[in-house]
N, CA, C and O atoms as a GROMACS GRO file, in nm:
protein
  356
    1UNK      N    1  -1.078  -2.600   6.275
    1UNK     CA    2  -1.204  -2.663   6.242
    1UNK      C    3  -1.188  -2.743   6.112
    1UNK      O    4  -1.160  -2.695   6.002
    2UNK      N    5  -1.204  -2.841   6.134
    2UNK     CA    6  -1.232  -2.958   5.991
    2UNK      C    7  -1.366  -2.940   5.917
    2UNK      O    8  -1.476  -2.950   5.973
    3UNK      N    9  -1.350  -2.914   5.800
    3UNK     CA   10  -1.449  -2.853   5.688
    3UNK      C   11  -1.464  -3.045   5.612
    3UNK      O   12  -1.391  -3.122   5.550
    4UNK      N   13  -1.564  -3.044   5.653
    4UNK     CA   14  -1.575  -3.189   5.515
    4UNK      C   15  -1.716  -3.161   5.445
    4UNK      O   16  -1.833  -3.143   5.477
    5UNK      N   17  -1.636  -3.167   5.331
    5UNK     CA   18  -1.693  -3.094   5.176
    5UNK      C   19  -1.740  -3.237   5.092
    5UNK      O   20  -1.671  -3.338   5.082
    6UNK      N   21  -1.848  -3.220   5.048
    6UNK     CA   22  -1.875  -3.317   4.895
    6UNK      C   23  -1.958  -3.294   4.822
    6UNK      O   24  -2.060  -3.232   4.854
    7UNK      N   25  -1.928  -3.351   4.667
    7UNK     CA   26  -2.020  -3.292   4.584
    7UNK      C   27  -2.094  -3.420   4.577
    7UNK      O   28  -2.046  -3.525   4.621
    8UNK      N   29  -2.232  -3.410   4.511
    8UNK     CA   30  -2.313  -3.522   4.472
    8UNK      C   31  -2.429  -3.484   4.402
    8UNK      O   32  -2.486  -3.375   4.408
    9UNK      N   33  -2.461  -3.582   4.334
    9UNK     CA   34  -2.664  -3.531   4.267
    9UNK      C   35  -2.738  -3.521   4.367
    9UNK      O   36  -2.737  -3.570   4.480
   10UNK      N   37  -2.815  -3.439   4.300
   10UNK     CA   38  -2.919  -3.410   4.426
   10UNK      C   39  -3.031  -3.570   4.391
   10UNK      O   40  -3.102  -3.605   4.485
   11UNK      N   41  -3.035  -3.618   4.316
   11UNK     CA   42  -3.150  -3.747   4.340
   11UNK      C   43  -3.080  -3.797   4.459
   11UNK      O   44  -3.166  -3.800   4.547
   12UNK      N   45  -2.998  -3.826   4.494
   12UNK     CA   46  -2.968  -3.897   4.630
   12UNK      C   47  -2.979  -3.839   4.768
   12UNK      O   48  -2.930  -3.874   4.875
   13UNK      N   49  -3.059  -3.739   4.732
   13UNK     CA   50  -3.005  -3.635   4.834
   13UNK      C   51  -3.160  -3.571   4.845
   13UNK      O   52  -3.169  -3.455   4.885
   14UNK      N   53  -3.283  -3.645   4.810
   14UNK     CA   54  -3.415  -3.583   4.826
   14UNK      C   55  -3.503  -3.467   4.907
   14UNK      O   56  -3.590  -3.390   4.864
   15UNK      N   57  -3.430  -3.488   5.085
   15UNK     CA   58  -3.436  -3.445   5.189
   15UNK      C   59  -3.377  -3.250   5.134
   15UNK      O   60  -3.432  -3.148   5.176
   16UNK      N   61  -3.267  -3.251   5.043
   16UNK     CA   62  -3.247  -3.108   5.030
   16UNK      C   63  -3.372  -3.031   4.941
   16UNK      O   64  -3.424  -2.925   4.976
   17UNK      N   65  -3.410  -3.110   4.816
   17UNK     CA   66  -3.492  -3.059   4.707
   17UNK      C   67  -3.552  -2.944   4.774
   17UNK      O   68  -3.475  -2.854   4.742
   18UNK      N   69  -3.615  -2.907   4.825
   18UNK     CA   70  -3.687  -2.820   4.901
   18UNK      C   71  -3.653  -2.695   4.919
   18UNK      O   72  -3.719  -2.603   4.870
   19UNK      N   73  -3.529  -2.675   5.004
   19UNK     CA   74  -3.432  -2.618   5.027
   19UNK      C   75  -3.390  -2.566   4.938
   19UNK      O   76  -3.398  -2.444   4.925
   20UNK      N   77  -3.335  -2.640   4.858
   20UNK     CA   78  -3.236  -2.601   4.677
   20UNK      C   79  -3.378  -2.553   4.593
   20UNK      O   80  -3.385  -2.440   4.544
   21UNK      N   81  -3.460  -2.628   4.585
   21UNK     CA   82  -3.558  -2.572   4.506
   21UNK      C   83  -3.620  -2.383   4.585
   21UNK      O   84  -3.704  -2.311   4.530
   22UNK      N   85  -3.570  -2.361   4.674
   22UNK     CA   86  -3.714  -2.224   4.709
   22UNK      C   87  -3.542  -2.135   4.696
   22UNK      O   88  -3.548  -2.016   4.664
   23UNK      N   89  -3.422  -2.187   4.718
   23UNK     CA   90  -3.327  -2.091   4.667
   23UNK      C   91  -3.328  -2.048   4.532
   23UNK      O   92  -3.290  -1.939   4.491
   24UNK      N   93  -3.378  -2.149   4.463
   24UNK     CA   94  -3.375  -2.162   4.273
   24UNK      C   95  -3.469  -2.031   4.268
   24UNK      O   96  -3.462  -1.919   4.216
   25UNK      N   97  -3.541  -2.086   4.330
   25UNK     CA   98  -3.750  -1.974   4.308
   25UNK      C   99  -3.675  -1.875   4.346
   25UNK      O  100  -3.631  -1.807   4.253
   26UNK      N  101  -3.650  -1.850   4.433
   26UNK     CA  102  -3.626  -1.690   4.519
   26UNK      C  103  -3.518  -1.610   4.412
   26UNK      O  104  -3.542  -1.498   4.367
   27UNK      N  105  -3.429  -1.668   4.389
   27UNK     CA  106  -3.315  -1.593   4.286
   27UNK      C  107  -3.291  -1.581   4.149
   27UNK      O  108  -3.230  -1.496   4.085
   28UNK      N  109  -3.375  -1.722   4.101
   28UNK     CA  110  -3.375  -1.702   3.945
   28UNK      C  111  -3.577  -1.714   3.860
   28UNK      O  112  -3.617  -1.701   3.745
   29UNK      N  113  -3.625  -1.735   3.952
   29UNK     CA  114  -3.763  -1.769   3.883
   29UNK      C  115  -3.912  -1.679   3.926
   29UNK      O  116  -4.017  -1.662   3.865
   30UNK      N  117  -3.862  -1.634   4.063
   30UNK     CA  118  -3.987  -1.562   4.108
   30UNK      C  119  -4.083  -1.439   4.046
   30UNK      O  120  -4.202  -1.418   4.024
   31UNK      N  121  -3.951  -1.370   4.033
   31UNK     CA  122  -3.934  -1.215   3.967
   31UNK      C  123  -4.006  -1.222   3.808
   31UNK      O  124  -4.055  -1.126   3.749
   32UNK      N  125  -3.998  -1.371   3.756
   32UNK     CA  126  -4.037  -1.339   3.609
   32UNK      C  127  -4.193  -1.411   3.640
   32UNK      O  128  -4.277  -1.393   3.552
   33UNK      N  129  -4.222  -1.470   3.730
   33UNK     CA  130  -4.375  -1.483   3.778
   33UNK      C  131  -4.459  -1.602   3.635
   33UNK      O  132  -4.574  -1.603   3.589
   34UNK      N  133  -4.340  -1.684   3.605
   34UNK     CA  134  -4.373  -1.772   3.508
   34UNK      C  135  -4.406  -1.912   3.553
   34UNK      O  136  -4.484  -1.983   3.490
   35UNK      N  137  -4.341  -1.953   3.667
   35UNK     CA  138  -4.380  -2.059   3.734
   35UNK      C  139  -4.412  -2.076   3.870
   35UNK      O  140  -4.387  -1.979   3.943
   36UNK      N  141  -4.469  -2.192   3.930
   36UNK     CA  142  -4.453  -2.189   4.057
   36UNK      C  143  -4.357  -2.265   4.147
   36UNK      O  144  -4.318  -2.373   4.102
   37UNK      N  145  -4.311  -2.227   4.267
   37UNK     CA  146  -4.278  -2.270   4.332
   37UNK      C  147  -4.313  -2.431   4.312
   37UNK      O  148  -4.217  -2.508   4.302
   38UNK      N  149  -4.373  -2.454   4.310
   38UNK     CA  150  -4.417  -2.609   4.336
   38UNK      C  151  -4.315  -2.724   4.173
   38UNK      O  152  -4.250  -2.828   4.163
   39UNK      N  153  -4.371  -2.597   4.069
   39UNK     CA  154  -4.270  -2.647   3.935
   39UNK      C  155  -4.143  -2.709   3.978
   39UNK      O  156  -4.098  -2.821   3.955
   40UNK      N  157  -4.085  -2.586   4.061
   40UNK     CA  158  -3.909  -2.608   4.045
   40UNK      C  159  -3.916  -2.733   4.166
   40UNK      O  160  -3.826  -2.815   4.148
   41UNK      N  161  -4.014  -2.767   4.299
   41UNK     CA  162  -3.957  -2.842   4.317
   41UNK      C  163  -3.984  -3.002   4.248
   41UNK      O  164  -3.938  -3.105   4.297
   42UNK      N  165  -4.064  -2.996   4.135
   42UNK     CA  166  -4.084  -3.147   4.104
   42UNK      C  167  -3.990  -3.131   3.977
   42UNK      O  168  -3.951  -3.221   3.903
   43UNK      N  169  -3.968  -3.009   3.970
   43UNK     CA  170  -3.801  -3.077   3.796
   43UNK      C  171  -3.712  -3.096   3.926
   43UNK      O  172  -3.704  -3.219   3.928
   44UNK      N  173  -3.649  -3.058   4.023
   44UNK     CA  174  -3.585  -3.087   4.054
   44UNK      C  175  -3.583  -3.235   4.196
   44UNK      O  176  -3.492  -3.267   4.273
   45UNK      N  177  -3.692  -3.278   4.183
   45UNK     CA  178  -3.734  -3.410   4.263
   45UNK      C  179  -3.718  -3.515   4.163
   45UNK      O  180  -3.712  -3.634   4.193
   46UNK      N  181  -3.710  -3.455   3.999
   46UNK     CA  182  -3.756  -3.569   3.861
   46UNK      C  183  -3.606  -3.517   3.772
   46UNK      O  184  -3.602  -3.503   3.650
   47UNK      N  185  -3.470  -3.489   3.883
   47UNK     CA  186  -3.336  -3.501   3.775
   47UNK      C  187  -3.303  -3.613   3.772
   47UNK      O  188  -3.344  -3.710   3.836
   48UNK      N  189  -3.204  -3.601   3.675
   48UNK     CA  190  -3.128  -3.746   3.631
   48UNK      C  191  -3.004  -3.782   3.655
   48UNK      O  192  -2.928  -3.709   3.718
   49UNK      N  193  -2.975  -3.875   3.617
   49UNK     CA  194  -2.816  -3.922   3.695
   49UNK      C  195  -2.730  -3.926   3.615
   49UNK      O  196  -2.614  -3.903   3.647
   50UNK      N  197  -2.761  -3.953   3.507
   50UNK     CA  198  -2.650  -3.959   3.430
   50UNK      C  199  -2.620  -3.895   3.270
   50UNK      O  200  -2.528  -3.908   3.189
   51UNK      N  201  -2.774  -3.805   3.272
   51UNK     CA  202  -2.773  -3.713   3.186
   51UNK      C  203  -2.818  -3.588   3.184
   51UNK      O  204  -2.770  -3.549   3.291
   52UNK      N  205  -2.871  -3.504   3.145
   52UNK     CA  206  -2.901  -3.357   3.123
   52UNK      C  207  -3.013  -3.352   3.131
   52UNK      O  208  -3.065  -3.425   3.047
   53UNK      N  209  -3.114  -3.277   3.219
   53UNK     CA  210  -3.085  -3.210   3.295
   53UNK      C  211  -3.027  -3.275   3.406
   53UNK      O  212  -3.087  -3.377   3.439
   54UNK      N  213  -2.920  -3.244   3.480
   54UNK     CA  214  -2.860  -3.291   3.646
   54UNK      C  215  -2.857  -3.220   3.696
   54UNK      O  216  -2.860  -3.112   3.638
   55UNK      N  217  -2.849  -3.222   3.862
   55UNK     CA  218  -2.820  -3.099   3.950
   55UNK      C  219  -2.711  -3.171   4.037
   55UNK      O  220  -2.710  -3.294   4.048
   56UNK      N  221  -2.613  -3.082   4.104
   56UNK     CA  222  -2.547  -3.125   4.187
   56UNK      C  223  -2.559  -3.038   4.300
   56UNK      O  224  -2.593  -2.928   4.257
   57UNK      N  225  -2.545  -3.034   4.451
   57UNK     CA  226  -2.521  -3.010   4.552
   57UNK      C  227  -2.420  -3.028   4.602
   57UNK      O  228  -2.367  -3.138   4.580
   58UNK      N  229  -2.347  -2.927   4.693
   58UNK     CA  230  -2.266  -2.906   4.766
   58UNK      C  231  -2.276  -2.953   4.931
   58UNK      O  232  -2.339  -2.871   4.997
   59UNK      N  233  -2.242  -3.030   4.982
   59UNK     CA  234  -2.240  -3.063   5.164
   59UNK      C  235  -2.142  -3.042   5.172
   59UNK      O  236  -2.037  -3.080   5.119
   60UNK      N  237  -2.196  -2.922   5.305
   60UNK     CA  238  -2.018  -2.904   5.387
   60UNK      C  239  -2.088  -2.942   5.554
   60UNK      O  240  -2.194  -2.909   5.608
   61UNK      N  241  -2.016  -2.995   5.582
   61UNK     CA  242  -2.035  -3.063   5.744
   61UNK      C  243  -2.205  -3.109   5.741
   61UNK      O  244  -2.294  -3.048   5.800
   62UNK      N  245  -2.221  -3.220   5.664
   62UNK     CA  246  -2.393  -3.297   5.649
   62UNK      C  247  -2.487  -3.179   5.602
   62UNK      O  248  -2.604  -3.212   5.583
   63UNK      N  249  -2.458  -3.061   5.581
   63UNK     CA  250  -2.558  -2.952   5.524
   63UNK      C  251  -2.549  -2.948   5.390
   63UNK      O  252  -2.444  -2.972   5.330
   64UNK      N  253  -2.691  -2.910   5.316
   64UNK     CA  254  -2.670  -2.878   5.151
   64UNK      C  255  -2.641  -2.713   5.174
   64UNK      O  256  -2.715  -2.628   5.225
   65UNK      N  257  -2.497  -2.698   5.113
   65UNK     CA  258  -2.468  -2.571   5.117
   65UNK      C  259  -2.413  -2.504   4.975
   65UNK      O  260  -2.304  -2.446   4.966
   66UNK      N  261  -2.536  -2.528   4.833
   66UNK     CA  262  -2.538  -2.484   4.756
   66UNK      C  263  -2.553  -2.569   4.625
   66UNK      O  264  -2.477  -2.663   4.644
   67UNK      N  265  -2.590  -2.578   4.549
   67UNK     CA  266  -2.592  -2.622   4.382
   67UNK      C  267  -2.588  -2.586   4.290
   67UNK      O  268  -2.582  -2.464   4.281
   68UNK      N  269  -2.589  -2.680   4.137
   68UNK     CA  270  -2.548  -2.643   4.048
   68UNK      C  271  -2.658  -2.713   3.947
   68UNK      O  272  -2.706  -2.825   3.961
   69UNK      N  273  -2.679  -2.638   3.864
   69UNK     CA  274  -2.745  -2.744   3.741
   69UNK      C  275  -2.665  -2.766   3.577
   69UNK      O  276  -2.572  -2.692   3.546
   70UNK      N  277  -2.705  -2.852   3.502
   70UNK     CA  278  -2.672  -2.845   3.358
   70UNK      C  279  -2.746  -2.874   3.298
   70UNK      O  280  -2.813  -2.972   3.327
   71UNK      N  281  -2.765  -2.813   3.201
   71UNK     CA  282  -2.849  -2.847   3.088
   71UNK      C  283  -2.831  -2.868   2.947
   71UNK      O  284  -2.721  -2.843   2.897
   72UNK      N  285  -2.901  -2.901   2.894
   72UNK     CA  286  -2.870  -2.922   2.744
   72UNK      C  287  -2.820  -2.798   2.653
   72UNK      O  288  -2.733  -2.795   2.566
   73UNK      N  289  -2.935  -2.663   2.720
   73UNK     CA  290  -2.913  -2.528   2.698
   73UNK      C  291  -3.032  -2.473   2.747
   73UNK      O  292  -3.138  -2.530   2.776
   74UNK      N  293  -3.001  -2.358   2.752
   74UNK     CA  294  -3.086  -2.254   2.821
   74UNK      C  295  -3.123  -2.137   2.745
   74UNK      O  296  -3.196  -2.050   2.791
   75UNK      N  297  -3.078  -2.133   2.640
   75UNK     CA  298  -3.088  -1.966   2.588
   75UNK      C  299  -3.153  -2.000   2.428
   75UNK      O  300  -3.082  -1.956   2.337
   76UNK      N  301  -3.268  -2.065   2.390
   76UNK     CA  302  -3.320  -2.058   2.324
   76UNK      C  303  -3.293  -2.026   2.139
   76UNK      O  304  -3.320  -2.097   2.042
   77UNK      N  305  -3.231  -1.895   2.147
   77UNK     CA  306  -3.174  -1.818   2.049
   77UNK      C  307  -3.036  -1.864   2.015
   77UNK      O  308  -2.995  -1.842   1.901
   78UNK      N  309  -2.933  -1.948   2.133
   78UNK     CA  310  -2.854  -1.970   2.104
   78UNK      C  311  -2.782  -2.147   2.137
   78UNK      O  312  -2.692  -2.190   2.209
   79UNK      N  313  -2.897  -2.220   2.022
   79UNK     CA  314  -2.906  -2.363   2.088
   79UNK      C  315  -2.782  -2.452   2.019
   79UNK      O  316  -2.802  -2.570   1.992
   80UNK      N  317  -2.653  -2.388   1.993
   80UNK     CA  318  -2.532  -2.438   2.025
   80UNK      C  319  -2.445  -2.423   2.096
   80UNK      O  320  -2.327  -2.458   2.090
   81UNK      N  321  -2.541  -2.333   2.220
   81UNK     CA  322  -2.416  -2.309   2.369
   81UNK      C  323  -2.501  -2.398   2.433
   81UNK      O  324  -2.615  -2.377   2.472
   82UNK      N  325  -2.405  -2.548   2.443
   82UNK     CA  326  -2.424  -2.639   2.520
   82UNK      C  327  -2.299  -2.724   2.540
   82UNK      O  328  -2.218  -2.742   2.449
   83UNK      N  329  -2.285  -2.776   2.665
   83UNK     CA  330  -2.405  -2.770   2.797
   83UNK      C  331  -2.379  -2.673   2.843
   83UNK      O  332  -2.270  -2.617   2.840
   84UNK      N  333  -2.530  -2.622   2.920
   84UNK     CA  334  -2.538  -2.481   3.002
   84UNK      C  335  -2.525  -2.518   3.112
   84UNK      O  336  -2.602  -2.605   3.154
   85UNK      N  337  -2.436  -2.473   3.184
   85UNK     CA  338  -2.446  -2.452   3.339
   85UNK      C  339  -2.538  -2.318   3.398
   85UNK      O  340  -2.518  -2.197   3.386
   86UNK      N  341  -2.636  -2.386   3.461
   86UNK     CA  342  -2.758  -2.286   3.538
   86UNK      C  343  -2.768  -2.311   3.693
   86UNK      O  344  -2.723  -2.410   3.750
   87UNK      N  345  -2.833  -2.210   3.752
   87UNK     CA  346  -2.855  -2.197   3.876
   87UNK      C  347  -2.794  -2.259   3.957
   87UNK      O  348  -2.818  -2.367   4.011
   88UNK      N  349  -2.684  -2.162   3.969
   88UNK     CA  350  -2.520  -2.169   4.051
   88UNK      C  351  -2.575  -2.084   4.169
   88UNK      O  352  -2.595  -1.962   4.172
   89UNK      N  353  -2.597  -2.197   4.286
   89UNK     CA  354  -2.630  -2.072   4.409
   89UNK      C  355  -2.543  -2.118   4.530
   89UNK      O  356  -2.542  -2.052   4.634
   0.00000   0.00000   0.00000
């Protein structure tokens, strides 16, 4: 079986947001009951291309089969660990 793999931003790739966004909710955001569903999918309908915050996605055979984000930082307390890589799913 031929596996064809690529990475890319998700702005080009709108049709996944949805998808990538309710994986984001379900594994990293639900549990702390701080945002909604609807949040994660308009930061991630409103990333950028060529700076921080970005997300990338994974296609293997025309499917989004996973992403990645970066950020400037994430951990508040420690705002010289940058860039953060977040929500690796």
């Amino acid at each position: 079986m031929v596996v064809n793999m690529k990475i890319d931003n998700i702005v080009y790739h709108l049709d996944s947001v949805e998808k990538v966004s309710n994986w984001i909710y379900k594994e990293f955001v639900e549990e702390k009951g701080e945002k909604s569903l609807e949040f994660v999918i308009e930061r991630f309908k409103n990333r950028n291309i060529d700076e921080f915050p970005i997300s990338f996605i994974a296609i293997v055979n025309g499917m989004c089969a996973g992403v990645i984000s970066i950020f400037d930082n994430d951990l508040g307390t420690r705002e010289d660990l940058t860039p953060w890589l977040a929500g690796k799913f």
